[in-house]
Each structure stands twice: as C-alpha cells, then as structure tokens.
C-alpha positions in Angstrom: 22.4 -10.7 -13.9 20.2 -11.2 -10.9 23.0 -10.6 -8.6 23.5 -7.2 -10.4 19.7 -6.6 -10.3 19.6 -7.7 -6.3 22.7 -5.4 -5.9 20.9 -2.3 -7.6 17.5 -2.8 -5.5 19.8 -3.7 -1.8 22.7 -1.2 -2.1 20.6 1.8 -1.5 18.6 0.3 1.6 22.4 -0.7 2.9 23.4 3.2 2.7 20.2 4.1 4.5 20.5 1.6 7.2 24.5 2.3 7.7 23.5 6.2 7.3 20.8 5.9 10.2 24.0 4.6 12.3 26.0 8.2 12.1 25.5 11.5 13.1 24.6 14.8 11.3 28.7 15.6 11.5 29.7 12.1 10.5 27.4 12.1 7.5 28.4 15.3 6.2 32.7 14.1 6.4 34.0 11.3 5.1 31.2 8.9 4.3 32.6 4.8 4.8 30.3 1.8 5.0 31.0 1.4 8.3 28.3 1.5 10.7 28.4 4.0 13.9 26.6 4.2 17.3 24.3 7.2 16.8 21.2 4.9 15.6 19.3 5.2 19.2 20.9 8.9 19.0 18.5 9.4 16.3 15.5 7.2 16.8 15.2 9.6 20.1 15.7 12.7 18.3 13.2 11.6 15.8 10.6 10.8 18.5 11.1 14.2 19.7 10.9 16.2 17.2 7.9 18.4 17.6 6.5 16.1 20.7 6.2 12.9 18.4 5.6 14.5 15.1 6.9 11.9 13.0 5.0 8.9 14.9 2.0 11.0 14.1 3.0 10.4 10.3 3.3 7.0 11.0 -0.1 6.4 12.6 -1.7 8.3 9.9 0.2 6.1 7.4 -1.1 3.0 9.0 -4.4 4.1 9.3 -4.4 5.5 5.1 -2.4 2.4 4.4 -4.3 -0.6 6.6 -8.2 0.8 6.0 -7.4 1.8 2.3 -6.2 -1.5 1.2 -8.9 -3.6 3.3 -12.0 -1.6 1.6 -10.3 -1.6 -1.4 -9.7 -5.4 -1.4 -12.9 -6.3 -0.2 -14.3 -4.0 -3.6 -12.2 -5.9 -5.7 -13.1 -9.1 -4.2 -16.9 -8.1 -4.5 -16.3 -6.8 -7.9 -14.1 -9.2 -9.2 -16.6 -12.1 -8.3 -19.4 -10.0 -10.4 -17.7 -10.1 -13.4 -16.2 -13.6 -13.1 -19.6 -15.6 -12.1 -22.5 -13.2 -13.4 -23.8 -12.9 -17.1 -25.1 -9.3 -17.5 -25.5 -6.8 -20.6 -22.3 -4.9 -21.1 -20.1 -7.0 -18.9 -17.2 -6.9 -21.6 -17.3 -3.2 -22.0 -17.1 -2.7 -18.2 -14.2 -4.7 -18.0 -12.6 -3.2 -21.2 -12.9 -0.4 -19.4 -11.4 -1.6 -16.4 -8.8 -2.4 -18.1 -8.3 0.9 -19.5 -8.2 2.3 -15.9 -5.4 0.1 -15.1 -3.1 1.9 -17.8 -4.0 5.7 -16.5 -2.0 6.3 -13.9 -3.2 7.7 -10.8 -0.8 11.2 -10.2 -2.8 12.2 -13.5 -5.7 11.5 -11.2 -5.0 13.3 -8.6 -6.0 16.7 -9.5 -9.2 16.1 -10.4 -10.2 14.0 -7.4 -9.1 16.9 -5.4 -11.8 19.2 -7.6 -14.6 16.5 -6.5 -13.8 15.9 -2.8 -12.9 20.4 -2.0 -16.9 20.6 -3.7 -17.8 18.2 -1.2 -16.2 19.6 1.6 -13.8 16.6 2.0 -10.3 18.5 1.0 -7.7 18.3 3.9 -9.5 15.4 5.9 -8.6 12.1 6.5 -11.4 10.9 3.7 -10.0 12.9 0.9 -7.0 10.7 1.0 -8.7 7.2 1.8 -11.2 7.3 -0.6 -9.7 7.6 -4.0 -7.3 4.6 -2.7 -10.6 2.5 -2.6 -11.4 1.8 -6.1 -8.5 -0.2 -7.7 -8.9 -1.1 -11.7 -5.4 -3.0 -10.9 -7.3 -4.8 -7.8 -10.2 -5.7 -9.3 -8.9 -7.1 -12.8 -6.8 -9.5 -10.3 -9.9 -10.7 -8.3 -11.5 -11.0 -11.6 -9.4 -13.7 -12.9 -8.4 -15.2 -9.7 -12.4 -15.6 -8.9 -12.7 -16.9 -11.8 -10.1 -19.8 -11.8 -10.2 -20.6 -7.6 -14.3 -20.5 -7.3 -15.6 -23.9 -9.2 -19.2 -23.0 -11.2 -20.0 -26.2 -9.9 -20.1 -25.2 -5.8 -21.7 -21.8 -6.8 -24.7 -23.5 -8.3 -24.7 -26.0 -5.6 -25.3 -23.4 -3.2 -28.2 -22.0 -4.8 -29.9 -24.9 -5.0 -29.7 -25.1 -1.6 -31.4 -21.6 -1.2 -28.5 -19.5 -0.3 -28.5 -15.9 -1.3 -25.6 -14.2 -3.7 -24.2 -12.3 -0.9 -24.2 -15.7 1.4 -22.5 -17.3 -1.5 -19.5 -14.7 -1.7 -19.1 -14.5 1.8 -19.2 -17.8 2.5 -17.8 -19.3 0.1 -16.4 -17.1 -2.7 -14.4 -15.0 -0.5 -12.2 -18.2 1.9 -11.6 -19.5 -1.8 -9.8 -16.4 -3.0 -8.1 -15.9 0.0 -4.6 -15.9 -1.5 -5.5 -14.4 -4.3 -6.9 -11.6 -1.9 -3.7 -11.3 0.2 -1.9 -10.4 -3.2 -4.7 -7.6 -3.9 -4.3 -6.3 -0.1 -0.6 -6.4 0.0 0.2 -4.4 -3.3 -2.6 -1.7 -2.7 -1.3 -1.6 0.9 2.2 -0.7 -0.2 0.6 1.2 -2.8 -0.9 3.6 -0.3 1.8 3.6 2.1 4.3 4.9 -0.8 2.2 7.2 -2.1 3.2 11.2 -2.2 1.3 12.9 -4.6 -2.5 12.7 -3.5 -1.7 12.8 0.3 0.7 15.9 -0.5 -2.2 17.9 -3.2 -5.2 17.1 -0.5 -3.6 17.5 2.7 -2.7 21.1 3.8 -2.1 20.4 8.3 1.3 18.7 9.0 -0.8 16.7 11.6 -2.6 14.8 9.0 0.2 14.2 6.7 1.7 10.4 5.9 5.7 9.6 6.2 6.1 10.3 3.1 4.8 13.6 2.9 6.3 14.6 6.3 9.4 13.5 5.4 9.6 15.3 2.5 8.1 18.7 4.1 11.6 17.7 6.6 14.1 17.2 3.6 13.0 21.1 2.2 13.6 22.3 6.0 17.6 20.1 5.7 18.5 23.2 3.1 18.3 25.6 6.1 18.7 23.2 9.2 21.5 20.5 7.6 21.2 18.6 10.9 17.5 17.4 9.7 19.1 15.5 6.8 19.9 12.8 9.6 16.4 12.6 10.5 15.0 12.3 7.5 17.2 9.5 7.0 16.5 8.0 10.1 12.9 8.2 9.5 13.3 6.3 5.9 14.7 3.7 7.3 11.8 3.0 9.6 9.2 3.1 7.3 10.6 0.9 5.6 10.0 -2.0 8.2 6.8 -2.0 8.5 6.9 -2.8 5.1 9.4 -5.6 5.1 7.2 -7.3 8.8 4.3 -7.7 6.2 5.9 -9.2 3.3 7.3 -11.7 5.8 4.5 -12.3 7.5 2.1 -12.8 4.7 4.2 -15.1 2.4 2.8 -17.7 4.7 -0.6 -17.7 2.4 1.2 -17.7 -0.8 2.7 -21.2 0.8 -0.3 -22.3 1.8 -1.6 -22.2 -2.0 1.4 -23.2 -3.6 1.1 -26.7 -1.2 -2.7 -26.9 -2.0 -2.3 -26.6 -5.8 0.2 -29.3 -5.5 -2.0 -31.1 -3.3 -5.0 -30.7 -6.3 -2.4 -31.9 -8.7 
C-alpha cells in the first residue's frame, strides 16, 4: 500500500520532470517516458519570456512565501506561549475558537479579506497578499501545545525570580526551546503560501506582482491560443517545485536534532 501511495504522489512529478525534457512538438506526438534534450531549451525560453517575467514570479513568491511564514511563525510562537504559560479570563473560549478557525478554510476567506484590505487601500499591493497569510489558527494551536510540553514551568518561574521580563523570558528562553516545534510551524505555512492561488489571484490585478502560481496559470489560459506555451508552463512547474524540495531537505536536520535530544532526555 505505501508503494501504491508513493507511486500515486511521485508519478506525476516524474511526467513533469520528463515533460520539462521535450519540446512543444515532441509533447504534443507521441508522448514515452523517455527523457529529451530540450530542458536548457526551455529554462532559456522561460527566462525570456517577457524579459524575465516568470523569475519575477518567482521573487515575488519568495518574498510572499519567506516573510509570510516568518511573521506568521513568530505570531504563533508569541501566541502559542500565551495560552500555554499564562492564566487569564477567557483563555478556553479563545482557544475554542482557535480551534474553530482551523476547520474554516481559508478560499472561503478570501473574499472578504479582499473587502477589508480594497477599504484600506491595500488591494493589488504586495500587503494585501502577505498579511492575511500572517495569522495562522493552524500555526498557533501547534505552538500552543508544543510550548506547552518543550518549555518546563519550572525554568519559566526561575527566570522571574531572577527579575527577567515576559518578553525576555520568551525570547530568551521560550523561543530556542521550541525551535523544532517552530521549524514545523514555518515550514507548512511556508509551503502554504507558496502553493496558494486563490487570494494572490482575487487581490492581485498587475502580472508584475503575481506569484508562480498565479502566473502560471494566467500562461496555461494563453496555451489555448499559443499551444507552444504549454511547454513553458511545464517547465516552470517543474522549477517551483525545487525550491520546495531544497527546504524540506535542508530543514529535516532540526527535526533530527530533536528526535536525538528526546532520546538523549530519555
């Protein structure tokens, strides 16, 4: 069953990585598994389409994608601690709440948030996609519970005996104690951002500003008229998808590092 599962999730990503190989006649004749030499074709016709267009999505992507997920990780951290160390009136209805916010999902979302941000004169800017992605229910019910099981009472009471201020206390020493927890929260609301289509495409009206996904799919409408685009768009899927797959492998490492020191605790 898992090889069937890994077979479902890999053999799509295999057709766009052999697809990327071919060129707009090969991928419209005979289709074979078989990889071609038109990848670099491609990559350069990509890069020049519209002087750099597409690497214009891509920097907008990053820049949606990497500041969206750090503010909204450091909120969820910040929030998370709140409701994990502090005693307050109407903590459990906050988080019952929360909790509730984490079943809605965000594309029914979307059209009102782009009611509040055109009154504030934020529709079609950078800020009317990067700050709905800043307030995660999802985020902050995780930091909840990890801050609540990776910060001891014990050290938090110890530093305020010592004098040390609640915002010295999470930055100090909350926050390095959820680390991994906080690599979790910053990788799923980082692809979360990156993959997302509907709030980018309902805000955003200039190509310029537009994310990959967004722009790719504004290039898949054009294919019906200009069929040589197809291989494009295909092209540009498949590198979107890396940056993805660099960050996975590059922040496993922390989920190591706290697997080793829970079995070091043990």
């Amino acid at each position: 069953m898992l090889l069937l599962g890994a077979a479902y999730c890999l053999l799509p990503v295999l057709w766009v990585l052999i697809a990327a190989t071919k060129s707009s006649g090969d991928l419209f004749s005979t289709f074979t598994f078989f990889p071609s030499g038109d990848l670099w074709a491609n990559i350069t016709e990509l890069s020049q389409f519209r002087g750099g267009l597409f690497w214009r999505w891509m920097a907008n992507t990053a820049l949606y994608a990497g500041v969206g997920a750090l503010l909204s990780t450091y909120i969820s951290a910040l929030s998370g601690h709140v409701l994990a160390k502090f005693q307050f009136r109407g903590k459990n209805v906050v988080f019952a709440i929360l909790l509730m916010g984490v079943l809605v999902p965000g594309v029914i979302l979307a059209v009102p948030q782009y009611f509040l941000l055109a009154k504030a004169g934020l529709a079609g800017t950078y800020w009317s996609v990067l700050l709905p992605q800043i307030l995660s229910p999802y985020g902050i019910y995780l930091a909840r519970i990890y801050a609540a099981a990776a910060v001891p009472v014990e050290v938090v009471e110890s530093a305020k005996t010592e004098g040390a201020g609640e915002l010295t206390i999470f930055h100090r020493i909350a926050l390095p104690m959820m680390l991994p927890g906080l690599v979790t929260i910053f990788l799923f609301q980082f692809v979360a951002v990156w993959n997302n289509f509907m709030l980018p495409y309902i805000m955003l009206g200039q190509e310029e500003l537009f994310p990959v996904t967004v722009g790719l799919s504004a290039l898949l409408n054009q294919g019906a008229s200009q069929p040589a685009l197809y291989s494009l768009v295909i092209t540009g899927s498949l590198l979107s998808v890396l940056p993805l797959m660099a960050l996975f492998l590059f922040l496993q490492r922390f989920w190591r590092v706290d697997i080793a020191a829970g079995a070091v605790k043990a």
